[in-house]
Structures are given as C-alpha cells and as structure tokens.
N, C-alpha and C positions, 0 to 999 in steps of 0.2 A: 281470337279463340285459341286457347292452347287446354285442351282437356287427354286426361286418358280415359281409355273403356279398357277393363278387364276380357278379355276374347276367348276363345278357345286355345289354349294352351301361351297363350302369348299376353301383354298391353302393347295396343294400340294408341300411340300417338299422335293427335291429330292438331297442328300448328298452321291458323290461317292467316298467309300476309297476301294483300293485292300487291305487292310488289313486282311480283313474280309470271311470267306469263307460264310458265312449265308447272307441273308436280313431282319432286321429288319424293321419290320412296325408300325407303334405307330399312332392311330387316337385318338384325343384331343379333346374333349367337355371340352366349358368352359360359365361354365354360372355363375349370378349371386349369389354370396355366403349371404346365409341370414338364419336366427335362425329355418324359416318356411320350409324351402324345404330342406337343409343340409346334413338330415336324411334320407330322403325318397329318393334323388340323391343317398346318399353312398349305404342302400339297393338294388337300381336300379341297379349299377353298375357289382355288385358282381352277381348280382340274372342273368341279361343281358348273363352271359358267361357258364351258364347250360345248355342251350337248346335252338336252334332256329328253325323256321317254317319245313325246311329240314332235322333238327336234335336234335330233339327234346329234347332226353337225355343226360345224361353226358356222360351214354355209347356209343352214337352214333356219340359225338364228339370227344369223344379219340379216336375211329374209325379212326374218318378222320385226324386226328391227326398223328395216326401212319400210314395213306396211304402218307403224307407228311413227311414220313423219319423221325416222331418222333416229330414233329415242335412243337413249344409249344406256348402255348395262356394266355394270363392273363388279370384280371384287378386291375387299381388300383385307390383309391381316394385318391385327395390332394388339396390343394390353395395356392393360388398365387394372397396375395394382396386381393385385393375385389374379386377376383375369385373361383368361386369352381370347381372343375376340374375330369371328370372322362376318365382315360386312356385304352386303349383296346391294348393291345400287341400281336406283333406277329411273332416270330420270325423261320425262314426256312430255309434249304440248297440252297445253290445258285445251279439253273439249270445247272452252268456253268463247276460245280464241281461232275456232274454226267454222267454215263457212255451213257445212252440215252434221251431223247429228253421228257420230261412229263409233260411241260409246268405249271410247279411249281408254277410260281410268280402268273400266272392265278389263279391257284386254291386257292394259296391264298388270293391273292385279293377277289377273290368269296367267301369265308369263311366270311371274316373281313364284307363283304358285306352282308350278311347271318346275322352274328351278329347286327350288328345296325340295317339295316333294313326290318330284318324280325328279329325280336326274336320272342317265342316261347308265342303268345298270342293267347285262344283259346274264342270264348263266349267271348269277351270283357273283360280279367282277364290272368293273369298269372299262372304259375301254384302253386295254395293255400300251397300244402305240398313244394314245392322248397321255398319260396315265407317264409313262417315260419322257414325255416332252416335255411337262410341268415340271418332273422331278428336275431336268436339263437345266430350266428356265428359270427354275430357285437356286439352283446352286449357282448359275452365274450371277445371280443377285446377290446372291451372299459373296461371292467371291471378288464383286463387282463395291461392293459395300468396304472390305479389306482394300478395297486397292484407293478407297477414300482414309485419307491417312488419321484424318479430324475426325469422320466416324471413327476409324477402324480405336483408334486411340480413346474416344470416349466409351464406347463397348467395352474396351479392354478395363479400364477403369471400374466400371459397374462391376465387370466378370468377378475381378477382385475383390472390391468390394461386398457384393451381394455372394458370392461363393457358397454354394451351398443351401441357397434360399430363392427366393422365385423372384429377388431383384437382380440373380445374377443370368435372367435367362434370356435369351434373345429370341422376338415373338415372330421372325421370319424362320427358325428354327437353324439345323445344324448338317451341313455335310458329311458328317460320318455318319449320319442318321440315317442316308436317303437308300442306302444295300438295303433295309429291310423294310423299305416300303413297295407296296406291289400295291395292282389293281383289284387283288383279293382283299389286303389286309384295310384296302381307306373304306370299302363296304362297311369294316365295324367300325372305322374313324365315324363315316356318315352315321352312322346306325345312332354309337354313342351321344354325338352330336345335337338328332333329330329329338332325341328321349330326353336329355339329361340337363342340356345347356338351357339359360335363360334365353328368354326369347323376348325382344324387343321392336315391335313396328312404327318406323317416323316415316308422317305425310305430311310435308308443307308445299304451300301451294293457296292460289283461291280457291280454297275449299269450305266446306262445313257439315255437318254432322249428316245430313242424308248419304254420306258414301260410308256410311256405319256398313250399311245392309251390302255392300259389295263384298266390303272384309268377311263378312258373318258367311256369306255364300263363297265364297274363293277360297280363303286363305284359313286351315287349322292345324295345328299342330298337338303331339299328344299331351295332354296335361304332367308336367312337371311336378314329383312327388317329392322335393328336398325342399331345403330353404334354399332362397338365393344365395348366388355361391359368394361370398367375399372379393370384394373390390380393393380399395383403399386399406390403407394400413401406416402404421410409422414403425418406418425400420428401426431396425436395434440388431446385435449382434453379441457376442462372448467374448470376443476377441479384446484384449485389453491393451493391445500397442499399435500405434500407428505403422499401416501398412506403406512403405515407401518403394517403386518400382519401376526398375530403368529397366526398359528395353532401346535394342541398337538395331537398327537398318539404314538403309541406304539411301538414306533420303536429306535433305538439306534445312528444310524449316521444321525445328522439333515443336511435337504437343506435348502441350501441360496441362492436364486434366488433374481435380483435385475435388474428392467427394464428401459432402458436409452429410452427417446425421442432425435433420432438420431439429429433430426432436416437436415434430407436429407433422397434421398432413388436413387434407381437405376437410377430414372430419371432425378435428380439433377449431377450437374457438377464435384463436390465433392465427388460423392460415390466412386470412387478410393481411394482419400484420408480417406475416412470414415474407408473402408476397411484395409488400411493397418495400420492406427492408433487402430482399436479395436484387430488387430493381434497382432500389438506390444505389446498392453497392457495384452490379455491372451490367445490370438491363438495358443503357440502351446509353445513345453520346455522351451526354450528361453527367454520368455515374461516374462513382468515386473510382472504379477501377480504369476506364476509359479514361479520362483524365489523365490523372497519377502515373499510373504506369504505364501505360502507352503516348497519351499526348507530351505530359510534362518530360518523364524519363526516355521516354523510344524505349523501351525494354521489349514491346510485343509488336505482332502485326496486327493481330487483333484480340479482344477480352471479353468474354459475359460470362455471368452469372445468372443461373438457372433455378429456380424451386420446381418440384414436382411435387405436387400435393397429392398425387396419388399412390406413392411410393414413400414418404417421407423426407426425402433429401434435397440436400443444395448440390448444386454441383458448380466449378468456375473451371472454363476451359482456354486459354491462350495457345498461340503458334508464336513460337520464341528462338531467338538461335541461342544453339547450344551454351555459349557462353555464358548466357543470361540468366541460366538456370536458378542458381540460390540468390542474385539478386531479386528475381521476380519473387519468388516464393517468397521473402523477406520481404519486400512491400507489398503482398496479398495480405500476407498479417498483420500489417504497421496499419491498413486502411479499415479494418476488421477491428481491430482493437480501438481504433479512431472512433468509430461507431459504439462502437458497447461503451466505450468512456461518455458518449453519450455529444460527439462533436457532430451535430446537423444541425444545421439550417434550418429557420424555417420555410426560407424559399426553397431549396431542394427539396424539402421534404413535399411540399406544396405542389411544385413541378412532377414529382415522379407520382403523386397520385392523381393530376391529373391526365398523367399518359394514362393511367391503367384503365384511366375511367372511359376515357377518349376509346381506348381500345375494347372494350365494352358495348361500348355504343354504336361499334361497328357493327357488331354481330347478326343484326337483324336485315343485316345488307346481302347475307349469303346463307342459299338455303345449306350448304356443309354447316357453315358455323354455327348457324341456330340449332341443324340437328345435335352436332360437338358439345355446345353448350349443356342441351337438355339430357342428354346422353348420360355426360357427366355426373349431372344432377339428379337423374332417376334413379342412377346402379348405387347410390349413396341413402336412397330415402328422404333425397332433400327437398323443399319447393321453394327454394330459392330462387327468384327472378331474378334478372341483369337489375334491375332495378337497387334489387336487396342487395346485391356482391358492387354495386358503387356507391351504395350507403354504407355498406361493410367498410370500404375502401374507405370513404368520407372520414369516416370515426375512427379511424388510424392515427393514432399521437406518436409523438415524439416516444415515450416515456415506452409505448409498443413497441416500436419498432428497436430500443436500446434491446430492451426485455428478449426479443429475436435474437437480436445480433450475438445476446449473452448466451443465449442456448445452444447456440450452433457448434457441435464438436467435430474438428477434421477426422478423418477416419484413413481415407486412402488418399495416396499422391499416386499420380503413373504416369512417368516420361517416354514418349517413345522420341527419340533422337537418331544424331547419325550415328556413325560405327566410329570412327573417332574419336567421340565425346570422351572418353578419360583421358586421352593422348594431351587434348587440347587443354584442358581443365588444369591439367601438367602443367603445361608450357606456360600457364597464364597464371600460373603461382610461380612462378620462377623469377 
C-alpha cells in the first residue's frame, strides 16, 4: 500500500512494507528558501526537538522516549530546489511486535504532535539558554563544514555560481546571521512556519489504513491558503562568461569543482537521460572520468560527477595537486566532447544503467530512502514508482544520452589550492 489522504492542513502518507519491524514517521515542512529566513528556519528546527509544552526538557523527553521502548526522535534541515525543508523524525517498535497492547503508534503520534504544536514557548520566547546553545551548535557546524576542504570547495562553487539566486544558498544557513537571532524572533520563524510552509506526513511501517483515525484525532495543522510553494526548477542565469576562480590556502591537495548548467531538471523529460549520461561520464569506477583521468593519467586522487535534478545542474569535483590544474580541466573536456561526438559503447552504456537501476532497487530496503524517494516525488506532482524511473532508465539510448552531453554548458570553475600555486606554475613553465 502506498496511498495519500488529504488531512487537516497537511497529506498524509501512508507506505506499507512487512519488512520492517519499526514505524517510521517523518513530518516535512517546506517553505520558501531565501537568504532572510534560511538561518533562523535551521536554528528553529534543532532548537523545536528540546522541549515541548508537556515536556519541557531534554530530560523529560528522553523519558518518554525510553517509555516507547527506546524510540528515537530527530531533526533535520535540507532543500529541495527553491525549498527549504525542516524534518522531524520518528521512529518506534511496531505494536504488532509486542507482547501487550500499549497503544504505541498513539503515543506517538501524540509526541510528533506535542512537537510541532506545542513546543516549548513560555512569555511569548523560547527558551534564551536552549535557544543560544543551538545558535552555538550551528555555527560550529557550519564552521566544522569549512574546515572539510571538498565541502567547503564545492559550496564555494555553487556560492558562485548560484549568486544571487536560491542555488547559491546554503540550507544549514549563515554565521553572520546568528546576532539577530533570539528566542523572541524564532516565535515568528515558528509562527511563519506552522501557517505558511507545506506540510508533508510519511508513515512506513506494517501498517494499513485504520491508523487514518489516529492522524484525524492527533495531529492538525492550520489549512494552507497559497499554492504549493516551488520545488525543482532549471537553473539559468544572465551572466554570459564563464566564471573561473582561484582561491589560495594552506593546504596541500587542491579541489577542482566545476559547474554544468544541466539545461533540464527532474521536471523535464530528459532527466533519465541526464542522469545516466553524467554517470557514464564520472558516477562511479567505471566512468569515463575515473578511468581517463585518474586511472589511466594519475592526474586526480579522486573524480565524480553529479546531476541534481532538483536544481538543474551537473556538477564534476576532483582533489588534484596543484600542478595538474589545466591538464585536468583539458581532459575533463576531451572526455565531454568524446561523448557528445557520440563515442559510447554499448556495453558501458549497458553497465551504467544497470547500476542506476540496481540502485533503485535498493530503495525499498530503507524506510529513509523510500520516504527520500516519495518525498521527492510528491513536492513535483509526480506518481512515478521506482518501477517507472527504471523503465525511464531502461529506454535511455545512445542517441539520449549524446543529446545530454550536447546540452550541458560549463558555467563556473573554482579552485581552492595551496598558497604557492602561481610560484609553482612558474617554475614548471621554465
């Protein structure tokens, strides 16, 4: 069974695998993602899962916590496209797999329902000291994130790139953001949140349609008076020259991050083909980038290439020493041109959709990834089954995947290297 119900201010998702002896419950806020609120959503989120009206402290929700056999609760921020997205998790032993009768799903329903809405707001503010530990606890995230050089280098990439537009934002938010956030100001972050944001409920699990009446009785939120806000989109931009940029620090193995305007996205008819064309090219051992430039030449430590169907773009990221700079970049587009001249195989072509499909087929193995998938699939309007997206995959030609390869225009390069790098660059033209 996989159906929705229309609910009070939200759908309810209802996904039944016996696989599982738990129920996972996942409710989705999704609002709009922008530079002004970003920050103060991701503090909300985290700050949201400390305490609510009936349980005010952490300790009082580990309590109940371990009165449900141990169940575990999280949250998390992410985006999707123009969306910014904060998740609430929840996952319990199934009733079904206990020795009496405790009426489980209840009580958690009534938690998850405790959480959003009631959190722990007293005097009109949250609480100041929780409220400053979260702000604490994101910025060392964020600053914990910089000190990963591959992230910090692929972020920087986007920043440039998207500049200006909601691909350049980052959805754990921003450090000079957090002086104006207080335990007053996330009141309206919540506020805005509870009113405005789409609202999404995933329950997988062995279930079936009689825990209707649990959600109907537990969980409502206020009906939502917009259209659903935008997801997916294909980037594009004004800019008419390719953006090229060296940054220098102190570090030894440089990144090469380099951003394709897909010219398609999830929504488009092509993203199959998009898909299996940026795999072929450095998705996984196989691929013409892995190969070529790292096996055959040593040029990298490591190589992929990315599509995001939910943004538009390709993205290919290597860790290179510095030296290697314009040789790499010069076989990234020797294998790129390869492709659009229309040089595949048809056993590679063969191999790389059967990873994807393999990969596919996984899905139904983890309740994350069957909610991820459907998730996916909902905020689009699509009712696409894993089924349909490895038939999609299936009907992938040759003739597709060139068609891809010709669309794909670079946009931005960004090097982050050592301090050195021109010094050396010198010396090895001499």
């Amino acid at each position: 069974m996989n159906k929705i119900y229309q609910m009070n201010g939200y759908q309810l998702h209802l996904i039944s695998s016996k696989k599982f002896k738990d129920i996972t419950i996942s409710v989705r806020f999704k609002g709009r993602f922008t530079r002004e609120t970003v920050t103060s959503r991701s503090v909300l989120g985290f700050l949201m899962i400390t305490g609510t009206m009936k349980h005010p402290t952490q300790k009082d929700l580990s309590r109940t916590l371990e009165d449900l056999y141990g169940a575990n609760l999280s949250a998390n921020i992410s985006s999707a496209g123009k969306g910014h997205i904060i998740t609430f998790k929840n996952t319990c032993v199934n009733q079904e797999f206990l020795p009496i009768n405790e009426n489980l799903l209840f009580k958690q329903v009534d938690l998850l329902n405790e959480l959003v809405n009631h959190p722990y707001i007293v005097d009109g503010h949250f609480d100041e000291e929780m409220t400053e530990l979260k702000k604490q606890e994101i910025t060392y995230r964020i600053m914990a994130d910089m000190d990963d050089k591959m992230g910090y280098a692929f972020d920087r990439m986007v920043d440039y790139m998207g500049r200006g537009s909601v691909l350049g934002l980052r959805s754990t938010g921003y450090i000079e953001d957090m002086e104006n956030i207080n335990a007053y100001t996330l009141v309206k972050t919540y506020k805005d949140m509870i009113q405005n944001d789409d609202k999404h409920v995933y329950v997988v699990g062995d279930i079936d349609e009689s825990i209707i009446s649990i959600f109907k009785e537990k969980l409502q939120f206020p009906e939502v008076k917009h259209d659903p806000y935008p997801s997916a989109y294909m980037y594009q931009n004004d800019r008419k020259h390719l953006l090229d940029i060296i940054e220098k620090q102190d570090i030894v193995q440089s990144k090469l991050v380099m951003g394709y305007k897909a010219n398609c996205c999830t929504l488009s008819e092509n993203t199959a083909a998009m898909s299996v064309f940026s795999n072929l090219l450095g998705g996984y051992s196989q691929s013409r980038l892995f190969q070529v430039v790292r096996e055959k030449n040593s040029l990298c430590y490591f190589i992929h290439s990315s599509y995001d169907p939910m943004n538009g773009i390709m993205t290919i990221a290597a860790g290179i020493d510095m030296n290697n700079y314009d040789k790499t970049k010069e076989l990234i587009g020797k294998q790129i041109k390869d492709l659009q001249a229309g040089h595949i195989t048809d056993e590679e072509l063969s191999m790389v959709k059967t990873m994807l499909i393999n990969t596919l087929s996984k899905v139904d193995d983890d309740p994350d990834a069957i909610i991820s998938f459907n998730w996916r699939r909902d905020i689009i309007n699509s009712q696409d089954t894993i089924e349909d997206k490895q038939d999609a995959i299936k009907n992938v030609t040759k003739e597709d995947v060139i068609k891809c390869a010709q669309s794909i225009e670079l946009d931005t390069i960004y090097f982050l290297t050592g301090k050195e790098f021109y010094e050396e660059n010198l010396l090895s033209n001499n």
